[in-house]
C-alpha positions, 0 to 999 in steps of 0.5 A, a space after each residue: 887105435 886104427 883099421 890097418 889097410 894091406 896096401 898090396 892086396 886091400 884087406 882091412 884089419 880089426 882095430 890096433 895100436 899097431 899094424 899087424 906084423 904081416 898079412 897071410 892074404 899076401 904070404 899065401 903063395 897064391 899072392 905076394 909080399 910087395 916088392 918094397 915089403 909089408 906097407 899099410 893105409 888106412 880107410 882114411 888116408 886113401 878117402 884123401 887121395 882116392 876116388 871110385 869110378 862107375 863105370 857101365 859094363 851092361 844094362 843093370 850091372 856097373 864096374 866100380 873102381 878106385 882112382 888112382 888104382 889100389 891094391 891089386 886093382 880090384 873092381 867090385 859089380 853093382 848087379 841092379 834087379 827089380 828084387 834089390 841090388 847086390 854088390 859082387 865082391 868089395 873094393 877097400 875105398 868107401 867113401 860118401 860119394 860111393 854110398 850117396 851113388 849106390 843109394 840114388 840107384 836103390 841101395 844095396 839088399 846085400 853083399 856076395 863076395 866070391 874070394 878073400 881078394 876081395 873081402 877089403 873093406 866089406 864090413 864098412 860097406 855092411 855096415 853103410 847099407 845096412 846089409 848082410 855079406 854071403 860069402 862060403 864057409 870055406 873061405 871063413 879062415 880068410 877074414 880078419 876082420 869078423 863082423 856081424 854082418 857076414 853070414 856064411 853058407 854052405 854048398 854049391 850054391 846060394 840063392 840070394 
């Protein structure tokens, strides 16, 4: 059993034999089948040959990126507040360097998400920080990899 990873847009799959058979993320026509066709990874494979980067963007608030770049390239924002940190949005490589940094700027109080791009890995980030995922009820046919992490909300706003 493994967690498939979609190499094209990051999102992680529940456990399996098998891959799944495609990814509705990539076949929403909003995103794309790569070019060479469905291909996966998982959390494991891109821990050997992958790295995050922080990089600063302003005073309390630091880009995180993979090395070399993965899927659509997405880059997930470490928001520090004296209240607690928030991670926007997930990229799909976590590793023990990523955690040991988040933790020596104060560990995560919890995880927004703004859209399915971005969903990745977030049930591993949950999980390594021992927090909840806020993301909008409309968007819950979007996960696929449910968790008892993820609280969804309803309305215009939320605040965390």
């Amino acid at each position: 059993m493994f967690q498939s990873i979609c190499i094209t847009c990051g999102t992680r799959y529940p456990a399996a034999a098998t891959h799944p058979t495609g990814c509705p993320i990539c076949e929403d026509d909003r995103q794309y089948i790569n070019p060479n066709g469905q291909q996966w990874t998982t959390l494991e494979a891109l821990q050997a040959d992958h790295h995050n980067v922080f990089s600063p963007v302003e005073l309390g608030v630091t880009a995180i990126s993979s090395e070399p770049k993965f899927a659509i390239g997405q880059r997930a924002h470490l928001i520090e507040t004296p209240a607690g940190n928030v991670l926007w949005d997930c990229i799909s490589l976590l590793d023990d360097a990523t955690v040991a940094e988040i933790t020596a700027r104060g560990g995560l109080a919890g995880i927004a998400i703004s859209h399915p791009h971005f969903y990745t890995t977030m049930s591993a980030w949950a999980q390594a920080f021992d927090v909840p995922v806020w993301l909008h009820r409309s968007n819950e046919p979007w996960v696929f990899e449910p968790s008892p992490s993820v609280h969804y909300w309803d309305g215009d706003t939320l605040e965390l």
